[in-house]
C-alpha positions as CSV (number, residue, x, y, z in Angstrom):
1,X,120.6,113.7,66.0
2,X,119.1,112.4,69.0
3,X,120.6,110.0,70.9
4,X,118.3,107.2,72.9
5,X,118.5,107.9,76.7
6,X,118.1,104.1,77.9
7,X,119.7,101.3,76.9
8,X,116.9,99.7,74.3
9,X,114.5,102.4,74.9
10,X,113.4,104.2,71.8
11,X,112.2,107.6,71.3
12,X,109.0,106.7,70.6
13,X,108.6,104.6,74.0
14,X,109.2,107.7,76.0
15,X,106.8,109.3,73.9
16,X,104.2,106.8,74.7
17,X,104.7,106.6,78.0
18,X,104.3,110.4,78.6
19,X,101.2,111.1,76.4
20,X,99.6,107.9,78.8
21,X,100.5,109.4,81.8
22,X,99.3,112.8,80.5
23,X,96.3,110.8,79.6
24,X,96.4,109.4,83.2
25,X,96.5,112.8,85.2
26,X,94.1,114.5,83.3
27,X,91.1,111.8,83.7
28,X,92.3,112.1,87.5
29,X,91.9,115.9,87.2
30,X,89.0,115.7,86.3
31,X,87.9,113.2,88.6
32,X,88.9,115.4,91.6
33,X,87.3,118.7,90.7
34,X,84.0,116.7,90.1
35,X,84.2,115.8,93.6
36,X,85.7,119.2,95.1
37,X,82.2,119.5,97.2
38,X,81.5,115.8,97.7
39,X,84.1,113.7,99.4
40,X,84.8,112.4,102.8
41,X,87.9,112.9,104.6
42,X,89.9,110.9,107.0
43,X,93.1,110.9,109.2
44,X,96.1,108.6,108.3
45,X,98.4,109.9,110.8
46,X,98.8,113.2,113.1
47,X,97.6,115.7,110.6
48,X,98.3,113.3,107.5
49,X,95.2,113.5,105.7
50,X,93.2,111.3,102.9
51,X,90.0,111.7,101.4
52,X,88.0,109.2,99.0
53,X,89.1,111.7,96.2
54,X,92.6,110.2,96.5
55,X,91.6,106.6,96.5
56,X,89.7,107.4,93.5
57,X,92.0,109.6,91.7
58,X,94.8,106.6,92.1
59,X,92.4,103.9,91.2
60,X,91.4,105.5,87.4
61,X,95.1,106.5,86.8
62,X,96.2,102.6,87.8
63,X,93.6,101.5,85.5
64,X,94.9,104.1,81.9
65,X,98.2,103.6,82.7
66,X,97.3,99.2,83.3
67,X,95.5,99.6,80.3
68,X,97.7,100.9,78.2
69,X,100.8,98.9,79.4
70,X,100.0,95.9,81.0
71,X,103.2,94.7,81.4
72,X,104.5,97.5,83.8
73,X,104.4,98.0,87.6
74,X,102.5,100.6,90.0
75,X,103.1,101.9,92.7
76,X,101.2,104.3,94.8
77,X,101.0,106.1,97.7
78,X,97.7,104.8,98.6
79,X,98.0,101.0,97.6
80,X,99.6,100.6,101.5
81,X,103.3,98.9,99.6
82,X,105.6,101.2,101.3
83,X,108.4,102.8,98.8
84,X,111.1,100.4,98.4
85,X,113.5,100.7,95.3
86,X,112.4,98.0,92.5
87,X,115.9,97.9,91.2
88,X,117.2,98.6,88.1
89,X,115.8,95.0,86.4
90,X,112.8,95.7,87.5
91,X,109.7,96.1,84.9
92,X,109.0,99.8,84.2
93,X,106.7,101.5,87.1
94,X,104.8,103.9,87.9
95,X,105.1,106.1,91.0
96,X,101.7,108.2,91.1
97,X,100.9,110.7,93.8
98,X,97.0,110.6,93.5
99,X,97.2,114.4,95.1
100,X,100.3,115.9,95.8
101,X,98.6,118.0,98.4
102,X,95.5,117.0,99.7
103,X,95.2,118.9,102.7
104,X,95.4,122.1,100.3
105,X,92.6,119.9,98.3
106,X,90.5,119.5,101.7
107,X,91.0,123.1,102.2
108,X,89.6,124.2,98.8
109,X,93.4,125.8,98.7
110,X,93.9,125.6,94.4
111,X,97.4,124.2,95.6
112,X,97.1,120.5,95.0
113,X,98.3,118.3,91.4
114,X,98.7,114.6,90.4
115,X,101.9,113.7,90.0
116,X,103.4,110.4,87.9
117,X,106.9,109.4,87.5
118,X,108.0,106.0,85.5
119,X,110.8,104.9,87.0
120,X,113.1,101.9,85.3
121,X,116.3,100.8,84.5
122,X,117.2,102.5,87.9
123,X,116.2,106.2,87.3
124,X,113.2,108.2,86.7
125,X,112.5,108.6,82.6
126,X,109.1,110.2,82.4
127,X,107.7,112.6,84.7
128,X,104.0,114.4,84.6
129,X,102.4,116.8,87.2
130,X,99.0,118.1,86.6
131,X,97.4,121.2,88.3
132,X,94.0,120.9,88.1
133,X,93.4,124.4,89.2
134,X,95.6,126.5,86.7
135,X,94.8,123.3,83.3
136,X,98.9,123.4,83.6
137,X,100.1,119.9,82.2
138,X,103.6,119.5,83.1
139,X,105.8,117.0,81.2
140,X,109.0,115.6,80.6
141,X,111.0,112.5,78.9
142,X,114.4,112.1,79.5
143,X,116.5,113.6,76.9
144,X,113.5,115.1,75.4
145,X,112.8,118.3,77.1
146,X,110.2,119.6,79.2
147,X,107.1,121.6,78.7
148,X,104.5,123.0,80.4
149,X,101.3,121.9,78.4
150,X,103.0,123.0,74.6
151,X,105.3,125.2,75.8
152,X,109.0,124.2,76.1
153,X,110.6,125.0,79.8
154,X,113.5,126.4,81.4
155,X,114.7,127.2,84.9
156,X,115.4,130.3,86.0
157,X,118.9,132.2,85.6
158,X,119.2,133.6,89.2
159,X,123.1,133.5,90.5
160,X,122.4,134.8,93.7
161,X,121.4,133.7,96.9
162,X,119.9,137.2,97.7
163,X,117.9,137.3,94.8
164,X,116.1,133.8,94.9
165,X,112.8,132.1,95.5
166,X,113.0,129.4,97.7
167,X,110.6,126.6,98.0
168,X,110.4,123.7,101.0
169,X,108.4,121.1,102.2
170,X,107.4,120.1,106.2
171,X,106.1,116.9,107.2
172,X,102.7,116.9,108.5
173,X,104.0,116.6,112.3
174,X,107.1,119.2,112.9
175,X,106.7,117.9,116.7
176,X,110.7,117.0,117.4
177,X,112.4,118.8,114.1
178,X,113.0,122.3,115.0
179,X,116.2,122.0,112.6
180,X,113.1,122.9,109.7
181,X,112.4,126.0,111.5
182,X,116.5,126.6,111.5
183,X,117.2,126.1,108.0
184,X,113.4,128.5,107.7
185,X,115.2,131.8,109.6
186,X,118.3,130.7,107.8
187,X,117.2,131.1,104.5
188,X,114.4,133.8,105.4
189,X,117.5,135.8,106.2
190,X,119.7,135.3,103.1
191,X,117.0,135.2,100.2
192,X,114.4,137.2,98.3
193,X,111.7,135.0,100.1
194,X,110.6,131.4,101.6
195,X,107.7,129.7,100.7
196,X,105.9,126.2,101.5
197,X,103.0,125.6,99.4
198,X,102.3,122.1,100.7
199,X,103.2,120.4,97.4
200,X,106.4,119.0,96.3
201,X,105.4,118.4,93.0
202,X,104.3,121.8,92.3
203,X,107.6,122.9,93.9
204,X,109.4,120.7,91.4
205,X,107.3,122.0,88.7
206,X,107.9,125.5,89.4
207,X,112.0,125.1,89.6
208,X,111.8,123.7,86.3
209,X,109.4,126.5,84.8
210,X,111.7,129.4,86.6
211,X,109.2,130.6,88.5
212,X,111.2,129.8,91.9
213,X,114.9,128.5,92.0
214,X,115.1,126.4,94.5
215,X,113.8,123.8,96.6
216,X,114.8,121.6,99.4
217,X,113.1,119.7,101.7
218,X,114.4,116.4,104.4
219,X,111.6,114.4,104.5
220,X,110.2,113.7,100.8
221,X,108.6,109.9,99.7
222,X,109.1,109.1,96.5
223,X,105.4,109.1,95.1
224,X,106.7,113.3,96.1
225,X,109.1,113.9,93.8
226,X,108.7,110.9,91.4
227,X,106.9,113.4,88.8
228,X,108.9,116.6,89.2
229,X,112.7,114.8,88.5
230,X,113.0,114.5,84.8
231,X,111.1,118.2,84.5
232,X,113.8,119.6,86.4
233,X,116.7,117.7,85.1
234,X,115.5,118.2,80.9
235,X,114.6,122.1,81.8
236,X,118.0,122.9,82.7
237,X,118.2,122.5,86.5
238,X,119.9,119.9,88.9
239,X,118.8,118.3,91.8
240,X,120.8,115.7,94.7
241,X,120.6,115.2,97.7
242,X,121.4,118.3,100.1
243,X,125.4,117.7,101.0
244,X,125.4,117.4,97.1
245,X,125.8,113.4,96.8
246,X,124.2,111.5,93.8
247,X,120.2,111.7,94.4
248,X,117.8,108.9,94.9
249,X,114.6,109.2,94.9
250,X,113.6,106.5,97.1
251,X,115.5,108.6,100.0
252,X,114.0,111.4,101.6
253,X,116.5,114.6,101.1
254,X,116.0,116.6,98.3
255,X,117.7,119.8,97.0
256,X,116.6,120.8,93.3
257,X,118.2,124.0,91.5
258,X,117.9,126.1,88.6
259,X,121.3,124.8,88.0
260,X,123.4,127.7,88.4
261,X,122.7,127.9,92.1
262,X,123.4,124.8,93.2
263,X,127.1,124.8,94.3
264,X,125.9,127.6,96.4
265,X,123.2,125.9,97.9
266,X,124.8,122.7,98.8
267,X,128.1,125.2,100.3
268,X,124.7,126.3,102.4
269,X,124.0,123.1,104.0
270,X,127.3,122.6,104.6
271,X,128.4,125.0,106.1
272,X,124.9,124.5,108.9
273,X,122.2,126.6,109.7
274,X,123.6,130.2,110.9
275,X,122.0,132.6,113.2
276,X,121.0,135.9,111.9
């Protein structure tokens, strides 16, 4: 028996929802390779970059996902709105990263995806990350698993801190936050190995897959993480903010598990930064 997530929300909504925002992500995919060698590229902020390819990519997902469901918001990291919460009564919306990574995009560096999150009734309830590079679909609906194009996911089963892949995230101008570089030597020291691959969503993606264990990161927007939430919550993992408190994802801490390490991880943080 399966029992309906949301109050009022059938099965077969979530369904919908997901296969348009698959729908979404992959027109965008394709949109962006076509233009790997023609786009035009501009600076936002110190070292924040944005090409056409983003504009683009957000405009053809706004208009599926309009399209399809007329009635629901959008919001984007492009459309200049800012990230505030819509609340719980809110119409459903859409959170789309047009490129979760676009200096990797600029860079030809196959480290980039689109990522859309519908986010109502106060919490995230579908989630979709595409990588155009590797044709991996990544989906979830909340209580109904998640899968990596048809193949069902799970997080990883790694207990110990020794033995773990972790994942972070910088912000494009480190200039002031050497506590980054801290919590870098920190875990350098106690894990398997660090890594920053430049997207969150991938990050997310690859927590709920197993093929890292943990991610964490201070300085995340929402239109970050909005796709990557429910695939890490339905594959088995966990993810709050880093002292362990109730996650939002309209605030910029993140810590995401494979669920078994988490406890640990959050002990981490508490406990600071330690040398050596």
């Amino acid at each position: 028996m399966i029992v309906l997530p949301l109050e009022g929300t059938h099965m077969s909504d979530l369904l919908k929802w997901k296969k348009g925002a698959c729908e979404a992500a992959k027109i965008a995919s394709n949109l962006l390779l076509s233009m790997r060698q023609n786009f035009s590229v501009r600076e936002k902020g110190l070292y924040d970059l944005v090409t056409d390819a983003d504009t683009a990519s957000q405009k053809v997902i706004y208009e599926h996902l309009k399209n399809l469901f007329p009635d629901h918001d959008f919001l984007g990291e492009e459309d200049g709105k800012g990230e505030k919460d819509p609340g719980p009564n809110a119409p459903p919306t859409w959170i789309v990263d047009p490129i979760d990574g676009t200096t990797n995009y600029v860079h030809d560096l196959p480290l980039y995806a689109i990522s859309i999150g519908l986010y109502y009734q106060g919490e995230m309830v579908v989630g979709v990350v595409h990588d155009p590079s590797r044709n991996e679909m990544f989906h979830a609906a909340k209580g109904l698993g998640a899968f990596v194009n048809d193949t069902p996911l799970k997080t990883s089963s790694i207990t110990s801190l020794g033995k773990a892949m972790i994942t972070t995230g910088f912000p494009y101008n480190v200039r002031g936050m050497e506590h980054l570089f801290s919590w870098w030597k920190h875990f350098s020291h106690r894990s398997q190995a660090v890594r920053r691959i430049g997207s969150t969503a991938l990050n997310l993606a690859y927590i709920a897959s197993g093929r890292c264990d943990v991610f964490y990161a201070f300085d995340n927007h929402v239109w970050d993480v909005a796709g990557g939430i429910v695939l890490v919550n339905e594959a088995g993992g966990k993810i709050t903010r880093v002292d362990g408190s109730p996650y939002c994802p309209f605030q910029p801490e993140s810590l995401a598990t494979n669920g078994h390490m988490h406890d640990l991880l959050v002990a981490e943080f508490r406990n600071g930064p330690q040398e050596g």
